[in-house]
Structure formats: structure tokens, C-alpha cells
C-alpha positions in Angstrom: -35.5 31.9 -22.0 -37.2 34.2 -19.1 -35.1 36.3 -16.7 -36.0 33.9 -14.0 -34.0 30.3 -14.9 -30.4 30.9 -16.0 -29.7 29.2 -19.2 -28.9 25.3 -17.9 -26.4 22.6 -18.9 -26.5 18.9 -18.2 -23.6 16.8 -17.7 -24.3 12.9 -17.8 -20.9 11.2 -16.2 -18.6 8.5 -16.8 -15.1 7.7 -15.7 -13.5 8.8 -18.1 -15.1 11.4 -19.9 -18.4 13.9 -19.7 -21.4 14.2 -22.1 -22.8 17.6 -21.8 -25.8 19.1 -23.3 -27.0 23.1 -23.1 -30.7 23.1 -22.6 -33.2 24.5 -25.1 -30.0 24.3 -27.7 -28.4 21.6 -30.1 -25.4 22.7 -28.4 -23.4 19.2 -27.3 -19.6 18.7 -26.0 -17.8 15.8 -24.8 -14.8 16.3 -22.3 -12.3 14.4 -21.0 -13.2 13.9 -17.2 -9.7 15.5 -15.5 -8.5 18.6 -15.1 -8.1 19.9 -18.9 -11.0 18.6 -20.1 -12.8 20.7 -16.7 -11.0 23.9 -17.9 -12.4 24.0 -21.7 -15.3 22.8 -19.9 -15.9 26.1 -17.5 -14.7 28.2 -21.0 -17.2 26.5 -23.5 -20.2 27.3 -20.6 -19.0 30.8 -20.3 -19.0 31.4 -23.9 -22.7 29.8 -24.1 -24.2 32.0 -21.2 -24.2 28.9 -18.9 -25.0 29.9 -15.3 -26.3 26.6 -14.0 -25.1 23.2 -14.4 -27.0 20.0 -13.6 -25.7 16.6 -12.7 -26.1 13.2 -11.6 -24.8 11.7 -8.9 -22.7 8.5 -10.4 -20.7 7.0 -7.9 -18.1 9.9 -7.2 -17.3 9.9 -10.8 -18.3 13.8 -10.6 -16.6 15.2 -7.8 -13.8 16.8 -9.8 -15.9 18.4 -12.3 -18.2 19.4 -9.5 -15.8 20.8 -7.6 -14.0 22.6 -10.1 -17.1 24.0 -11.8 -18.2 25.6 -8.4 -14.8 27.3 -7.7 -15.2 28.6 -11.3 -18.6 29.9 -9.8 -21.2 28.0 -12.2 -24.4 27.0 -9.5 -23.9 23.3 -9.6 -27.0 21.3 -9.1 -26.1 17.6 -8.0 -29.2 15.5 -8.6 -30.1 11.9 -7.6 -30.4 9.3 -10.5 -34.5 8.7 -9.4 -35.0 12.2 -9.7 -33.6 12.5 -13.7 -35.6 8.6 -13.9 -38.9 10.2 -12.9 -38.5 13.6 -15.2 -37.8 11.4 -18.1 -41.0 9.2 -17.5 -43.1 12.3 -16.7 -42.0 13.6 -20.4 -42.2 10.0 -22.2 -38.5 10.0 -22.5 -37.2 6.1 -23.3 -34.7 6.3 -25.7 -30.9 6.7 -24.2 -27.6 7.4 -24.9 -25.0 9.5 -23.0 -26.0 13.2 -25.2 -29.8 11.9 -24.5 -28.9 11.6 -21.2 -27.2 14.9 -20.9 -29.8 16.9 -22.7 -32.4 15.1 -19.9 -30.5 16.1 -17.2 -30.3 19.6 -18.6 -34.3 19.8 -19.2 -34.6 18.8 -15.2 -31.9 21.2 -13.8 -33.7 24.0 -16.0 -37.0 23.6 -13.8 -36.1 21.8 -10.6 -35.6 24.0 -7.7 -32.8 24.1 -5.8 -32.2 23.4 -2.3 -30.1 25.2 -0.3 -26.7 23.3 -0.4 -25.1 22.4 2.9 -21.9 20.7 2.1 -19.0 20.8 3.9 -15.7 20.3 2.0 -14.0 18.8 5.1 -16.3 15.9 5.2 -15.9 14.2 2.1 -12.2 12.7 2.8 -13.2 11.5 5.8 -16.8 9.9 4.0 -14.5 8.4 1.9 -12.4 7.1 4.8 -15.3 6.1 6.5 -16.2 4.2 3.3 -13.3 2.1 3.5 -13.4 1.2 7.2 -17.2 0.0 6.2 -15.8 -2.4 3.5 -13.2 -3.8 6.2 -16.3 -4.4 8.0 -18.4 -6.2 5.6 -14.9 -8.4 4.4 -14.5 -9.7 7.6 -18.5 -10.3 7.9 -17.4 -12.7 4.5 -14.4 -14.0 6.1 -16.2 -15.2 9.5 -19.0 -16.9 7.3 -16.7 -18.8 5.2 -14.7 -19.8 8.4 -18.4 -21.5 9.7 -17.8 -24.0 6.9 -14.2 -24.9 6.9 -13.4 -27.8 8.8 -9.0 -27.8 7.2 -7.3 -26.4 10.7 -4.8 -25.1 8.5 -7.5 -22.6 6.3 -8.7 -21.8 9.7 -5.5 -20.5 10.6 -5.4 -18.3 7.8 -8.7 -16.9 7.7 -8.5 -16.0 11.9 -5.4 -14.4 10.7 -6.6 -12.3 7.8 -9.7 -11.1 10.5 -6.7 -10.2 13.4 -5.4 -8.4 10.3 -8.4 -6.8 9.5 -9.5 -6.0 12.7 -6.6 -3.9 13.3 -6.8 -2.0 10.1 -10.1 -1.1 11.2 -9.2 0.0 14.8 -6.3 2.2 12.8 -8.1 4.3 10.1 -10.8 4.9 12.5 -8.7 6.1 15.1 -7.6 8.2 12.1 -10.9 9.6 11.5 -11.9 10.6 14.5 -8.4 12.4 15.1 -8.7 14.2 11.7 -12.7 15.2 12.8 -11.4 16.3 16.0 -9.2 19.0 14.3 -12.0 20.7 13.8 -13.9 22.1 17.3 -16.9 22.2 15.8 -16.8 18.8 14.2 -15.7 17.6 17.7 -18.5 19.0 19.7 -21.0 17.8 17.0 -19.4 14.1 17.6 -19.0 14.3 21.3 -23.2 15.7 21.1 -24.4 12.5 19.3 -22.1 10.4 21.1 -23.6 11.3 24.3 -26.9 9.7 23.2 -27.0 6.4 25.0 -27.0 3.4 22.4 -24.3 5.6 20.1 -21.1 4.5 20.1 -18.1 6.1 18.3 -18.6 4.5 14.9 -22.0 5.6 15.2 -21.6 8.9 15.9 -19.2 9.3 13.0 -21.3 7.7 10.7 -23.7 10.2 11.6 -21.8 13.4 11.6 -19.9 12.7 8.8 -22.6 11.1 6.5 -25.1 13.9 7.3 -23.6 17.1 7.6 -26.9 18.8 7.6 -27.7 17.4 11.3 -29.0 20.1 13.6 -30.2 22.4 11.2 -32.8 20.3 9.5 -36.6 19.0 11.3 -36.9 15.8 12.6 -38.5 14.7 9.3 -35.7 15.8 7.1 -33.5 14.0 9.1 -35.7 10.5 8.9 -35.9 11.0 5.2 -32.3 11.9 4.3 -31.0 8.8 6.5 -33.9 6.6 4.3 -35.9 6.0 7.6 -39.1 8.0 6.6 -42.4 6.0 6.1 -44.2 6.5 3.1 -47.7 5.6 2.6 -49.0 2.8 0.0 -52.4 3.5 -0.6 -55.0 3.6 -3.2 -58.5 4.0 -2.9 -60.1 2.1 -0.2 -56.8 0.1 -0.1 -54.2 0.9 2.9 -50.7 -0.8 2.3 -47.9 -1.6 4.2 -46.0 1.6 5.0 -42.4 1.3 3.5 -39.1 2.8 3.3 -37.0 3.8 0.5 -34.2 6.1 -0.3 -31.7 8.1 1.2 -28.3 7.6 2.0 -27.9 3.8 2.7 -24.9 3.5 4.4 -25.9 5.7 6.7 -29.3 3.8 7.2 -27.2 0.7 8.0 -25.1 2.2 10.6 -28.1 3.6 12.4 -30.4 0.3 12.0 -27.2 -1.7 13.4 -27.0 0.5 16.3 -30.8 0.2 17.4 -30.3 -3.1 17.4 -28.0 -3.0 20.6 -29.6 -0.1 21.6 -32.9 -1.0 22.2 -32.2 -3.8 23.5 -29.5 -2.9 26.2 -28.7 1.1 26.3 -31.4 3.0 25.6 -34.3 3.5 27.7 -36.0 5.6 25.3 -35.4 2.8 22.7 -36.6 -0.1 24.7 -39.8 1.6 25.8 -40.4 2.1 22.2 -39.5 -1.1 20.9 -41.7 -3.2 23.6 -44.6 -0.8 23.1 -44.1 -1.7 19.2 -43.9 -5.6 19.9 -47.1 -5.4 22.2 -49.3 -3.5 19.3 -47.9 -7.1 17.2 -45.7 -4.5 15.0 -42.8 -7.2 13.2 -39.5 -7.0 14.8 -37.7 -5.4 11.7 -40.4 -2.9 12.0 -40.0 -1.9 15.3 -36.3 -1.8 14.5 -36.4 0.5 11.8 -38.9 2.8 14.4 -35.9 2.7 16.6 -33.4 3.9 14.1 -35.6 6.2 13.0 -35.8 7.9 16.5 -32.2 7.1 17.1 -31.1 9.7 14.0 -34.1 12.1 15.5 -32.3 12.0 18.7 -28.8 12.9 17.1 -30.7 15.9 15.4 -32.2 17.5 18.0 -28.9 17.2 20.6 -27.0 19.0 18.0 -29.6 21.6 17.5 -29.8 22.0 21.0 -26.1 22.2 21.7 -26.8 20.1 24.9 -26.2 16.5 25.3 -28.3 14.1 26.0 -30.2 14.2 29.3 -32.6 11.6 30.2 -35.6 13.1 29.9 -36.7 12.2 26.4 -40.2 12.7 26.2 -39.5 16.4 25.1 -37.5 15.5 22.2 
């Protein structure tokens, strides 16, 4: 162990309990996942000379532990499950159980360099809000296909009821939201910046600033890549595939792709330009799409790095 890396733990996740591993040791530890089971936690990594702590995202099964691990001032390194995936294929790694997984996760933490975090504590509740107006959203998608097929006037009834009834729940929690975001001044400005982009409605905007908290201090291509709209190349040899995208946060990525739709269609002469120009070169119409969602996020970036609205004069953005 050099003077460089602190001495790294690995934490692999599940609802109920945690699987941790101290790299470079046969030291092992399984922990209830609540708040005892984070306290002997903090004091068996103490008592190991644990300064960093690796972990994989698993569905917000690790916030606590996260959270309470960084108040305890351990550097917490949250890692993304295709990042410990491709560390244990680079090192021939197949076999796996929770401690295997743990000890993995360790081994990456222990070499992976950390980017500089940017989270913002007051954004998670309202990701997690904004996570449940989107399911609202996608049951009353359901709803309104099943009611296509349903020819009883009485089932009718009830499903138009249960989307009125949705509907409103929707309107509600995100009037909540944005009056929680708004408490905030500089939350507000950020959502009344990307709002002013023509195209971005409110539920856009907050899907933005509240699913990407990094926006305005990141380049364009960050931005592109962390919202999953980055192309990447597919090419070998003398071979030139189809460029693709892939990762980053997909909820997100849907909100943005939804809102080119409308916007480069109707709002957003920027947008339109682009998309026809696409169309004409005999680019596919999801491709020129995900072009204008792509732009769309670049757009939101650059108005909040500027701290100016939108003006429209987008051929210097």
C-alpha cells in the first residue's frame, strides 16, 4: 500500500443488508443495511485504516449507507454497475457471490480515479418526487392503451375515471416540486434559465435541473454524455458502423427526447432547422430526433452557464 491510494473498501448492496470487503485484505463484514448496522460499519473501517469506500449504484438501495458514511467523512466513491462489469472482465473475474462482489468493487475503487462529486443534497427528494410523477405518467400511458381495446361502456367509465384521477395527481405533486425547487433562488433561476429555451416546458425544465445538477458547469459534451445522448463510434478496421447511443441517466434521456419531439416540430427554430437539414442529408427520423435532444440538453447547459436566457440568436451556442 503506497502513500498515494488510501487503503479501499468495497461495499456490494442489497436491501437488507451490506457485503463489504477491505481491499488487498481477507478482511470481510456483513451489516445490516439501517442505521446500526451503518454505525459498526463507520467503526470497523476506522479500526482497519479505511479512508475510501467504493460502491455500486443499486437502485437507491445505498443512499443511507452513503450518506451516512460521508457525514462520518469516509470519501465515498459511487460507481455505475458497467464500470465494476468491465473491471471484472478486464481481470478474468467470473465467479460471483455478494463477498466476491464486494472484494471486486474494492479492487476498482482502489485504482479508479475519482471525479469531482457535484451532488446537491436538496435534489434527491425532489428526484425521487420527480420519479413518481413519471410513473403516473407511464400508468396512465397503460390505462389509455387498454381503453383503445374496450368496447363495455361501463370499463370505459372506469378507466377515464382512474386517468381524471391520475391526471390530477400529476398536476398536484408537480405543482409540489416546482414550489419546493423554488425555495431555493438558485434552483429557481436555474429552472426559470432552461425554461426560457423555446421547446422546454416546465416538466422539462425540472427534469433537467433536477436530474442533472451538474448543468452549467460541465462542456457541452459532458452534458450529451451524462443525459445518454452522446454518439459513440462502431468501428473496426476498414468497417464504419452505425453510430449509437448508450448510457447515462435514462429518465432523463426520455424527458429530453419527448420534448424534441414537439419542439422541433413546432417551438424551436433552432430545432426545426436542424431536424429538416437532418431529413434532407436522408438521416432516419429517430436519428434526427435524438440530434435534437442532444442539442436541446446543450442548449439548457450553456443558458445556465451563461446566466442569460435564451435569446434567439443560436448560432453562438
Amino acid at each position: 500500500m503506497d502513500d498515494i491510494t488510501p487503503r479501499t473498501a468495497g461495499i456490494d448492496t442489497a436491501k437488507s443488508k451490506l457485503d463489504v470487503a477491505i481491499h488487498a485484505s481477507p478482511i470481510r463484514l456483513t451489516v445490516d443495511n439501517k442505521a446500526a448496522g451503518y454505525k459498526r460499519l463507520s467503526a470497523e473501517l476506522r479500526l482497519a485504516g479505511v479512508a475510501r469506500v467504493g460502491i455500486e449504484a443499486s437502485g437507491g438501495y445505498e443512499r443511507g449507507v452513503i450518506k451516512h458514511l460521508r457525514q462520518d467523512g469516509f470519501e465515498v466513491i459511487l460507481m455505475q454497475p458497467m464500470q465494476v462489469k468491465a473491471f471484472a472482465k478486464l481481470n478474468l473475474k467470473r465467479a460471483k457471490n455478494d463477498s466476491i462482489d464486494a472484494a471486486l468493487i474494492a479492487a476498482c475503487a482502489a485504482i479508479i480515479q475519482p471525479h469531482a462529486a457535484n451532488e446537491d443534497q436538496r435534489l434527491q427528494p425532489l428526484a425521487d418526487a420527480l420519479t413518481f410523477v413519471e410513473q403516473v405518467e407511464e400508468d396512465i400511458v397503460r390505462i389509455k392503451t387498454r381503453l383503445e381495446k374496450i368496447t363495455d361502456l361501463r370499463l370505459a367509465r372506469l378507466y377515464r375515471a382512474d386517468i381524471k384521477r391520475l391526471t390530477t395527481r400529476r398536476r398536484a405533486e408537480l405543482a409540489r416540486i416546482v414550489a419546493a425547487l423554488r425555495k431555493h433562488s438558485d434552483l429557481a433561476r436555474r429552472l426559470d434559465l432552461v425554461e426560457s429555451i423555446p421547446g422546454v416546458g416546465e416538466r422539462t425544465a425540472l427534469a433537467i435541473v433536477v436530474r442533472m445538477p451538474e448543468i452549467g458547469t460541465i462542456s457541452r459534451e459532458q452534458a450529451a454524455s451524462l443525459s445518454g445522448l452522446a454518439p459513440f463510434d462502431d468501428d473496426s478496421g476498414n468497417r464504419r458502423g452505425l453510430r449509437h447511443i448508450a448510457g447515462g441517466r435514462e429518465r432523463l434521456r426520455r424527458s429530453l427526447y419527448a420534448a424534441s419531439l414537439a419542439a422541433a416540430f413546432h417551438w424551436n427554430a433552432a430545432l426545426k432547422a436542424l431536424y429538416q437539414r437532418l431529413i434532407a442529408a436522408g438521416k432516419p427520423h429517430k436519428v434526427a430526433l435524438v440530434a435534437c435532444a442532444r442539442k436541446l440538453i446543450i442548449f439548457a447547459n450553456t443558458v445556465v452557464q451563461r446566466n442569460q436566457p435564451w435569446t434567439d440568436k443560436p448560432a453562438t451556442i
